[in-house]
C-alpha positions, 0 to 999 in steps of 0.5 A: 509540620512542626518540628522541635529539637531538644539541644543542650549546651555542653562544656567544651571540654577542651577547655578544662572542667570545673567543679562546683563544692556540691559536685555539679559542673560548673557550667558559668565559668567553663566555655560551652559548645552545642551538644554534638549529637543535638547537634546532628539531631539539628542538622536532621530537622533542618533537612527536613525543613528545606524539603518539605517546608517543615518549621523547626523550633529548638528548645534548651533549659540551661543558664542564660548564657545557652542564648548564644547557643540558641542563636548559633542553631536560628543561624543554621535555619531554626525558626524559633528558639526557647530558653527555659533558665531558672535558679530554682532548676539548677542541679538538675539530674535527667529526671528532673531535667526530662520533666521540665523539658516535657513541660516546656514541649508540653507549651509548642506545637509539636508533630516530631521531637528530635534529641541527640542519643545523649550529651558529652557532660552526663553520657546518660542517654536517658533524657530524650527517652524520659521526655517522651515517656512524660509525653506517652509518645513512642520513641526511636533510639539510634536513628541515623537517618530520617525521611518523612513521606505525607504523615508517615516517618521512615527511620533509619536505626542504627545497630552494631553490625546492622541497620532497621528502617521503621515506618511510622504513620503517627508523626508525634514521636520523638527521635534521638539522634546520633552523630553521624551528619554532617551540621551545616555551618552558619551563614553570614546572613544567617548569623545577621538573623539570627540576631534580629530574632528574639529568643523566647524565654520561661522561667519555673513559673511558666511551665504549670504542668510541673511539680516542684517536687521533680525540679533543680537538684532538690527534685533529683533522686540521684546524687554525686558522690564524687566528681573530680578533673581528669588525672593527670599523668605523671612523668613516668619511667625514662630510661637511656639505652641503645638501640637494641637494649631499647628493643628489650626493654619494650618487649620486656615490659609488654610481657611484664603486663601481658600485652604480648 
C-alpha cells in the first residue's frame, strides 16, 4: 500500500507575521512549523505503516527552505519526501495550489492520500477537497481516525455531537485529517536517516499535467485585498479605587456592555 501525505509548511505564528508589498506572507523571513493538522494527517499514515508494512511518501510545494520540514517528517518514519518549489508557483491561492499538487500526486504511486482538514495560514480548507476533485477521486473530511482491513478503508468521521464510520473498499481516496493524534517525536536514529536521504525535488518544468494558466499567483482567481498583523491593544482604562468601588465599577461596565 502506498501512501501519500500531502504537509504544508506554515508560519510559527509565535513568531510574528510578515508581509510581502503584494499582500502574500512573507514566508522567507518568518520561522515555519509543520502544519498541525498535516501533521496528525502524518501521524495517520504512519500508524499505518508500522501495522501493515504500508510506505508513506510525503509531498510539499513551498520555498526551498520546506526540506527541514520534509526531513523533520522522514525522521518521524516516511519513506520518501518530494518538494515541489518553483518561482513561477509563488502566490499561489488554493486553486493554484491544488492543481500543482494534483499534478505532482499525479508523478507517485498512490492507494491513499492523506491531507490535514486545512492549514493555520489560509484557514480555508479547501485544498485537500480540490486535489481530490483534480483527481476525480472520492474524499473523506473530518476524519478522526482510520483502519485499513485487506483493500477496504474504515474511517472514522467526526461531527459536532457525533461520529460516522465509513467503509470503503476502493483504497484510491483522499482523507483530510484533523488534529486529534498524538504525532510521534522524531528519533535520534531517525533524524541521523533522515539526513542521509535525499529529498526529491521538481520544478514547474517537471509537472507536465499542468497548465500554466492555473499556477503562482498570475493562475489564482482570488486575490488579497487586505492583509495586515494582529492589532495591537492599546493600554486601556486604569482606574485606583478600593475594594468595594472596584466591585461597582466592574459590575457596572458588564451592564454597560450588556454582558450581565
Amino acid at each position: 500500500m502506498n501512501i501519500v501525505v500531502c504537509i504544508k509548511q506554515v508560519p510559527d505564528t509565535k513568531g510574528g507575521v510578515k508581509f510581502n508589498p503584494d499582500g502574500t506572507l512573507d514566508r522567507a523571513s518568518m520561522l515555519a512549523i509543520m502544519n498541525p493538522d498535516d501533521k496528525a494527517g502524518l501521524e495517520a499514515a504512519l500508524r499505518i505503516k508500522d501495522e501493515t508494512g504500508a510506505k508513506v511518501t510525503v509531498l510539499t510545494m513551498g520555498l526551498p527552505k520546506a526540506d527541514d520540514m520534509l526531513r523533520e517528517a522522514l525522521a518521524m518514519g516516511a519513506d520518501e519526501a518530494v518538494l515541489v518549489t518553483d518561482r513561477r508557483l509563488g502566490g499561489a491561492d488554493t486553486w493554484a495550489t491544488s492543481s500543482t499538487v494534483a499534478a505532482a500526486v499525479k508523478k507517485l504511486d498512490y492507494d491513499l492520500i492523506i491531507t490535514g482538514r486545512q492549514a493555520i495560514d489560509g484557514d480555508t480548507a479547501q485544498v485537500g477537497p480540490q486535489i481530490a476533485e483534480h483527481l476525480a477521486l472520492p474524499v473523506i473530511s473530518y476524519a478522526e481516525d482510520i483502519k485499513v482491513e485487506g483493500n477496504s478503508v474504515i474511517v472514522k468521521r467526526q461531527y459536532e455531537d457525533r461520529y460516522h464510520e465509513v467503509k470503503l473498499r476502493c483504497l484510491a481516496l483522499s482523507l483530510h485529517f484533523l488534529s486529534l493524534n498524538e504525532p510521534r517525536y522524531m528519533t535520534p536514529g531517525g533524524i541521523f536517516d533522515a539526513y542521509d536521504k535525499e529529498v526529491t525535488v521538481w520544478g514547474r518544468d517537471d509537472l507536465t499535467d499542468l497548465d500554466d494558466a492555473n499556477i503562482g499567483l498570475a493562475g489564482s482567481p482570488t486575490k488579497i485585498a487586505k492583509a495586515s498583523d494582529k492589532v495591537r491593544k492599546g493600554a486601556g482604562e486604569k482606574v485606583a479605587l478600593d475594594p468595594k468601588e472596584s466591585v461597582e465599577y466592574i459590575v457596572g461596565k458588564l451592564k454597560e456592555k450588556h454582558v450581565i
